[in-house]
C-alpha positions in Angstrom: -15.0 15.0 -7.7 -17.8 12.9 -7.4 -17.7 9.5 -9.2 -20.9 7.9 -9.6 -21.1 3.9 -8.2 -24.0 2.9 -9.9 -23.6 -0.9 -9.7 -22.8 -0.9 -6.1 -25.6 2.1 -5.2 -28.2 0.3 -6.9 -27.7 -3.3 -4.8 -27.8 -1.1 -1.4 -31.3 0.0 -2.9 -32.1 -3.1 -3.4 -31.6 -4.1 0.0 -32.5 -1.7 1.7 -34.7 -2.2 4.6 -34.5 -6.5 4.0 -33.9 -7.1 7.8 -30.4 -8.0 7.3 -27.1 -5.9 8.2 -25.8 -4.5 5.1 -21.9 -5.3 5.3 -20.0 -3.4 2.9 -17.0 -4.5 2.1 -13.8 -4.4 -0.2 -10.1 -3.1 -0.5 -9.0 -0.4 1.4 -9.6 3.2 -0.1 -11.8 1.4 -2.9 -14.6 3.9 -2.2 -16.9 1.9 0.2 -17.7 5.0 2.6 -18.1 7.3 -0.1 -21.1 5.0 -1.5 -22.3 5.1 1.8 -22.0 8.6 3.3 -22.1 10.6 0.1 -24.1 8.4 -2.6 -26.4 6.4 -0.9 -27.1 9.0 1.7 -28.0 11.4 -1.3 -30.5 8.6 -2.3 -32.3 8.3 0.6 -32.6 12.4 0.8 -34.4 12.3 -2.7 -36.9 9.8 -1.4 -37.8 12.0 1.2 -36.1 10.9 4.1 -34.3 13.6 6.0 -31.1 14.0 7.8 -33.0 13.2 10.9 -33.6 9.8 10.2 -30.1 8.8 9.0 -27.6 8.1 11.8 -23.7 8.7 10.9 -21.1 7.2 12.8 -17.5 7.4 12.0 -15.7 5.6 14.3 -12.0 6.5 13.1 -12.7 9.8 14.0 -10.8 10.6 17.3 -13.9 12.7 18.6 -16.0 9.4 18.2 -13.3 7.9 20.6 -15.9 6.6 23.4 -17.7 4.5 20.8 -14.8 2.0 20.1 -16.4 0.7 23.4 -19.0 -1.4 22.3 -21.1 -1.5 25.1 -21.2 2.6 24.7 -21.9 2.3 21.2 -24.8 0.0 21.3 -26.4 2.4 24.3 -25.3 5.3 22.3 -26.9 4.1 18.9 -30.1 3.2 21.0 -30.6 6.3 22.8 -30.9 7.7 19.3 -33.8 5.5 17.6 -35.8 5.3 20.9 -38.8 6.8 18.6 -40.2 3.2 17.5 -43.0 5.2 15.5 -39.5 6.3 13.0 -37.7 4.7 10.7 -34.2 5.0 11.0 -31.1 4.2 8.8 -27.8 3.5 10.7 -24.2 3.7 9.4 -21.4 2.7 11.0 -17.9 2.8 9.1 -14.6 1.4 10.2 -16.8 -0.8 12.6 -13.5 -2.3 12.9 -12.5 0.3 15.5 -14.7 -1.1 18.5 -12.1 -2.9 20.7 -13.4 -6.6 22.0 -14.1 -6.3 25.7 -14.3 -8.1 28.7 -18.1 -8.9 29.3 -18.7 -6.9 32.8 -21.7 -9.0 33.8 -19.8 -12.5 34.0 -17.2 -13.9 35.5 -15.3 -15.4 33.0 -12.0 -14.3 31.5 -12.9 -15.6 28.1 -16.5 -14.0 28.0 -16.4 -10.8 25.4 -18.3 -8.3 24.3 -17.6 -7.0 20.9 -18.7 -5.1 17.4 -20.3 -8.4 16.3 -22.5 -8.2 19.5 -23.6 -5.0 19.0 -24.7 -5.2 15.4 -26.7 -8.0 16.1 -28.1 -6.6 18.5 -29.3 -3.5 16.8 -30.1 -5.6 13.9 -33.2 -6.6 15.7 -35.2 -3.5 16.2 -37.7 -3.3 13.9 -37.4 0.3 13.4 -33.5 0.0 12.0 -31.7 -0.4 8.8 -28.6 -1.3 9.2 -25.4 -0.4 7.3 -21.7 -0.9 8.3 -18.5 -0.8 6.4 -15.0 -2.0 7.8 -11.3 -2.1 6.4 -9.8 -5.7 5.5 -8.0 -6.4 9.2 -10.8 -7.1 10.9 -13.9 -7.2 7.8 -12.3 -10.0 6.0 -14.8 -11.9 3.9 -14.2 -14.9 6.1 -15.1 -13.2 9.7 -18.2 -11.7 7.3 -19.3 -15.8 6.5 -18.0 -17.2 10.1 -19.5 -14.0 12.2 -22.9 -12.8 11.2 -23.6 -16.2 8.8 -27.2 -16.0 7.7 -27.5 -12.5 9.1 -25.4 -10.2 7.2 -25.9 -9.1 3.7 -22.4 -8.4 1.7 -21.8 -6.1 -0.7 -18.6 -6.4 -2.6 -17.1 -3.1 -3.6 -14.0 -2.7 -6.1 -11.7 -0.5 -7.5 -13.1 1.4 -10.1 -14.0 -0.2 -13.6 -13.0 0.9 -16.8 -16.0 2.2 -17.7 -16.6 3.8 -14.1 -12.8 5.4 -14.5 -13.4 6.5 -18.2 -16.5 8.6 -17.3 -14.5 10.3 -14.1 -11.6 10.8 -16.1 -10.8 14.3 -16.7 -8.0 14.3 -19.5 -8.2 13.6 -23.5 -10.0 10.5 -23.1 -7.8 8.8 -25.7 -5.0 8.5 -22.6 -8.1 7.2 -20.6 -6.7 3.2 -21.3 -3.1 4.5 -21.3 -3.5 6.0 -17.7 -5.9 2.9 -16.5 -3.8 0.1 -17.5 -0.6 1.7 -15.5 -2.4 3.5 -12.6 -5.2 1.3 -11.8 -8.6 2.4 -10.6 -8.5 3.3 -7.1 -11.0 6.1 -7.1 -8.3 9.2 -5.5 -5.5 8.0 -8.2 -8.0 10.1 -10.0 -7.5 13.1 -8.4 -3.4 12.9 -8.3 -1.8 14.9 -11.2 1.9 13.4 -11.9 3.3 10.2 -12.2 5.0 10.8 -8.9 2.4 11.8 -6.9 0.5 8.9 -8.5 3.4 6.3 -7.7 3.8 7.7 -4.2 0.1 7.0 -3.1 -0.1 3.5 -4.5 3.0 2.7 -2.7 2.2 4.4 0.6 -1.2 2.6 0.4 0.9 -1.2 0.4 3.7 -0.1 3.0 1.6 2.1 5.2 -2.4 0.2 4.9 -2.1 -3.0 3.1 0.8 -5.2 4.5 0.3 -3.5 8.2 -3.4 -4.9 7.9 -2.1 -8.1 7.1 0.2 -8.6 9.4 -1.8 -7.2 12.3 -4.6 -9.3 11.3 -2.7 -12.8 10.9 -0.2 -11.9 13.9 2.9 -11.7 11.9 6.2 -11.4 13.6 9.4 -10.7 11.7 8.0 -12.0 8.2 7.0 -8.6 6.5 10.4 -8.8 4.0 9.1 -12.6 2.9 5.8 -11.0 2.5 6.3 -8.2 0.5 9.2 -10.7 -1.8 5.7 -12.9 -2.3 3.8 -10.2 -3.4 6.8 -9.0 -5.9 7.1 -12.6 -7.4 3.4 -12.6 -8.0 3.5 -9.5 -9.1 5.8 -10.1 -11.9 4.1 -13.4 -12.9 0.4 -12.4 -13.3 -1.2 -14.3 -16.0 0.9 -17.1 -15.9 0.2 -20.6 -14.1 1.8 -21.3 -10.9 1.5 -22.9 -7.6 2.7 -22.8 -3.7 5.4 -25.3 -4.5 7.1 -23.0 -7.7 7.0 -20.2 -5.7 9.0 -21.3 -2.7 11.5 -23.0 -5.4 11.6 -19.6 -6.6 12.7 -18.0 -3.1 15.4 -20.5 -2.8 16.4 -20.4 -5.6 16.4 -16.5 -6.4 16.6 -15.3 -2.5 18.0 -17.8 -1.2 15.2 -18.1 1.6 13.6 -21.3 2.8 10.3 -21.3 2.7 7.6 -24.2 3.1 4.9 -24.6 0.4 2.3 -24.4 2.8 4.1 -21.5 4.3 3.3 -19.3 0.7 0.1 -21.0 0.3 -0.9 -19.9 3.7 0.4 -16.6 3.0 -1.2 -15.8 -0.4 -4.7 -16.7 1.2 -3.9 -13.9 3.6 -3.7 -11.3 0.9 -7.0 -12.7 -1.2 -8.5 -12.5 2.1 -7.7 -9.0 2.2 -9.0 -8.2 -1.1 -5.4 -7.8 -2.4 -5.4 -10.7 -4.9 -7.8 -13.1 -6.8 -7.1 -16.7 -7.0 -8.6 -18.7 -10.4 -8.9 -22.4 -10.6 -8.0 -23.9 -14.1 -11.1 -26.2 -15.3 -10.9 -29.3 -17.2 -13.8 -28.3 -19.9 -13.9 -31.3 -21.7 -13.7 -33.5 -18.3 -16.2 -30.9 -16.4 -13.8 -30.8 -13.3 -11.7 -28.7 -11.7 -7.9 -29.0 -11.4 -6.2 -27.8 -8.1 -3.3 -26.7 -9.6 -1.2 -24.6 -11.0 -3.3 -21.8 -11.2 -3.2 -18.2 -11.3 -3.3 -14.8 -9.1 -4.2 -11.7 -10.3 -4.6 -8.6 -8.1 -7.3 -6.6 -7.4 -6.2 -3.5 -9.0 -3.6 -3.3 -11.8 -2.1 -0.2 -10.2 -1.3 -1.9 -7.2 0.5 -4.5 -8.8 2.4 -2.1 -11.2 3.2 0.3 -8.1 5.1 -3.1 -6.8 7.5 -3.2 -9.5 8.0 0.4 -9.5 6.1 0.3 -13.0 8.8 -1.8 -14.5 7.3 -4.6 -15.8 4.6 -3.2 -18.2 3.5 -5.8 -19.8 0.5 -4.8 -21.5 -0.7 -8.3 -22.6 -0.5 -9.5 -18.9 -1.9 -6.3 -17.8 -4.6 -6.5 -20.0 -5.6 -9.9 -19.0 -5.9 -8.9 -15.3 -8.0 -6.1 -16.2 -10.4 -8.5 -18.2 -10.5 -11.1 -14.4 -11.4 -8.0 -12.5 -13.9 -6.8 -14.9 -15.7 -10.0 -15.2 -15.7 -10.1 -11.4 -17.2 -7.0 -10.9 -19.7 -7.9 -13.5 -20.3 -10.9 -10.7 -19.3 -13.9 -13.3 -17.5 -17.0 -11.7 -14.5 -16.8 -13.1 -12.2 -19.9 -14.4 -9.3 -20.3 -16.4 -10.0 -22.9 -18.5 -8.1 -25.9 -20.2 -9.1 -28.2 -23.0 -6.9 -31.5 -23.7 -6.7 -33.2 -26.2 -4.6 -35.8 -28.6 -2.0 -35.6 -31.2 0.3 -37.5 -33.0 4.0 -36.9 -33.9 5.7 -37.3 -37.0 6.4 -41.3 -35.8 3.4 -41.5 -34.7 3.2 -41.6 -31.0 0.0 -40.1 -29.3 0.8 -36.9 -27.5 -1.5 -35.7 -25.1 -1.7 -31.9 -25.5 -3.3 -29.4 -23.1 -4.2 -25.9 -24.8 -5.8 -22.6 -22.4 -8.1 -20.2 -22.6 -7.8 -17.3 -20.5 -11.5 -17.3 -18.9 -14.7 -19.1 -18.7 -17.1 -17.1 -17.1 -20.8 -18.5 -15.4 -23.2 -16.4 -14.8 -26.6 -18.7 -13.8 -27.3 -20.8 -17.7 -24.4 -18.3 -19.3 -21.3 -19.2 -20.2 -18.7 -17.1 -22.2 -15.4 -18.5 -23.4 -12.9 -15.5 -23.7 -9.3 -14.8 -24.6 -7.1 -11.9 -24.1 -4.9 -11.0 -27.2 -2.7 -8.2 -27.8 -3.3 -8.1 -31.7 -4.7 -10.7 -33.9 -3.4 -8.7 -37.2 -2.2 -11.9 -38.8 -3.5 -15.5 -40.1 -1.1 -17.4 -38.2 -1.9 -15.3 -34.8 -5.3 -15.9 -35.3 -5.2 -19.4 -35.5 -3.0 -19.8 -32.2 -5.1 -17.8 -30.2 -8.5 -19.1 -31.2 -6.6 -22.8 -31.6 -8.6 -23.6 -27.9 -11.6 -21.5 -28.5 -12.2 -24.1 -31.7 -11.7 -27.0 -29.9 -14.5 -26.4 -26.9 -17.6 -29.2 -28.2 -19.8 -26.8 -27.1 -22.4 -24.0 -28.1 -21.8 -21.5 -25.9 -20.6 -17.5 -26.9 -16.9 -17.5 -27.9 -14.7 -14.3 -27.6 -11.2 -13.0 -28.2 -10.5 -9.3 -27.1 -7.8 -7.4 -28.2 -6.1 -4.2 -27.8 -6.4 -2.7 -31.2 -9.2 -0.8 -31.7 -11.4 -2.7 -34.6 -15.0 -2.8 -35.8 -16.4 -5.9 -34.2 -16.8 -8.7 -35.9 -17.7 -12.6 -36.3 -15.2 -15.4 -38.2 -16.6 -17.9 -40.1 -17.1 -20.3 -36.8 -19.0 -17.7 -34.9 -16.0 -16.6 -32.6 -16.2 -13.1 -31.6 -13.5 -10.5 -32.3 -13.7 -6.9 -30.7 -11.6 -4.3 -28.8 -10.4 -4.6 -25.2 -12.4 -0.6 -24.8 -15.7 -1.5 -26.3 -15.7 -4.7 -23.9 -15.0 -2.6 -21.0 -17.2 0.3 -21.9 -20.4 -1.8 -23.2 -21.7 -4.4 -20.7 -23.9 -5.5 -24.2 -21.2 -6.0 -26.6 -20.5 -9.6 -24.7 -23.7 -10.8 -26.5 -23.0 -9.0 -29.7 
């Protein structure tokens, strides 16, 4: 099956040949080397450059063994664009593999030689385009920023969209939102045919790729139970606002483990490192400044996260509102959470200071959207408590509330926007409607 990237395929175009290294990166088993081998590699076929000219390197491949050395990659790689009258396009996925060496030519125990050499290396000859992808041990966004700085060029790949999943999906596509909000949108989910086979791989893919990366990355010894109880307890409170400090009270109080606030905090940064979960700031609209915390996690794909709770927490409200943060992610907003405050008094007349949500403001450059996630707003009286905040922001930007029910779209009275969570997902457009 073939499942078109268009989003991610057009920004390689787009950078292609700009003198940078072209850093791919993402979750595990998202589909980065598929854009690259497969769609990308198509691309550049139909602009007439041939096979010749477009250098493949797998490097988990056992018969690509030698190439983990990076001193035999770079001369191997080199021997092969030694034409400097060509143009050549290099890809290098699971860069990840080439093992840090001991630099040969000094005499210095701490002086190493590794993929980060090479690639910069190669970078430099005019005649190369450079393209590597990497799993999340070793390719974290961090090492991408601290590593190549102003040198590499990153593209963010995710899980599949709605929109992407709902054109791949192969059934009535009235179970497309049934099967998306409890199976997620890793791309080979796609390709499984029962729940079990579909519960097995999203499992297998946290016990066998996901925690091993993270504790071989961050050198974890003997933690991996306290890990995988942190990624339970978030699990089962996406959408809500928490912090470090209520989640270790939670593991003493519920597994009787001591735990140190920096400890989780530390910890949860290891898994958004890895592309396993998003963090969200709440912002003070009104006072035009962030708040540090609580705040909120959502993961990066929903199947995951329902694969941790052996798909027993399926709340689709929750659900729902972590597949909105990932959309607008992969739509490239910055995302918030946002709060308003204000002041009320009681029936004796004391000022309470009240603080009411709204699920996301998203940025994008002058844009900013104010959107809520709603299961239903069938009645007056829901109506008026979830669009309670929205009517309360001073300002003129485009107000939203999506909700499950499939509805007509349609404007209230103050200009707030009502449609369905599938016409959201399936029409970039329909956020300006």
């Amino acid at each position: 099956m073939i499942i078109q990237r268009k989003h991610y395929l057009d920004k390689l175009i787009s950078k292609k040949e700009n003198g940078l290294i072209k850093v791919i990166t993402g979750i595990c088993r998202c589909g980065k080397s598929f854009l690259l081998f497969e769609l990308y590699h198509a691309y550049l076929n139909s602009i007439d450059i041939d096979d010749e000219h477009i250098i493949e390197l797998a490097l988990d491949e056992a018969i690509n063994a030698r190439y983990r050395n990076p001193l035999e990659l770079d001369s191997y790689i080199r021997s092969l664009v030694s034409d400097k009258t060509q143009k050549y396009y290099v890809f290098l996925d699971e860069i990840q593999k080439v093992s840090e060496i001991q630099n040969p030519y000094v005499n210095d125990p701490e002086a190493k030689i590794g993929f980060v050499d090479v690639l910069l290396g190669i970078m430099k000859l005019k005649k190369v385009d450079l393209y590597v992808t990497g799993s999340n041990s070793h390719m974290l966004s961090s090492d991408i920023l601290t590593e190549f700085k102003d040198r590499g060029d990153e593209i963010r790949v995710n899980p599949l969209t709605y929109r992407e999943f709902y054109a791949a999906f192969e059934g009535e596509k009235r179970h497309a939102w049934r099967e998306y909000y409890t199976y997620g949108g890793m791309p080979l989910i796609l390709s499984k045919k029962s729940h079990e086979e579909k519960s097995k791989y999203l499992k297998d893919l946290f016990a066998k790729t996901y925690l091993s990366d993270v504790l071989e990355h961050n050198r974890i010894l003997n933690e991996q139970v306290v890990l995988e109880d942190l990624l339970n307890i978030v699990s089962s409170s996406i959408g809500s606002l928490t912090n470090p400090t209520k989640l270790a009270n939670t593991f003493q109080s519920v597994k009787q483990v001591q735990i140190t606030a920096n400890t989780v905090s530390r910890y949860l940064d290891y898994f958004i490192d890895a592309f396993i979960l998003h963090k969200a700031f709440r912002y003070d609209i009104k006072g035009k400044k962030y708040i540090e915390t609580p705040l909120k996690y959502y993961f990066t794909d929903v199947g995951l996260r329902n694969a941790r709770l052996n798909f027993c927490q399926q709340e689709e409200n929750h659900i729902m509102e972590n597949i909105l943060y990932n959309e607008l992610m992969a739509r490239e907003f910055d995302v918030d959470v946002g709060m308003v405050e204000y002041h009320r008094r009681d029936k004796g007349g004391k000022k309470i200071r009240t603080q009411l949500e709204i699920d996301f403001v998203a940025n994008k450059g002058s844009k900013r959207y104010y959107i809520q996630s709603a299961l239903t707003v069938a009645d007056e009286e829901k109506r008026e408590q979830e669009t309670n905040s929205l009517n309360r922001v001073e300002d003129s930007f485009k107000k939203i509330v999506v909700v499950k029910d499939d509805i007509m779209p349609w404007h209230d009275d103050r200009g707030i926007l009502y449609i369905g969570i599938e016409e959201f997902l399936l029409d970039e457009s329909a956020i300006d409607m």
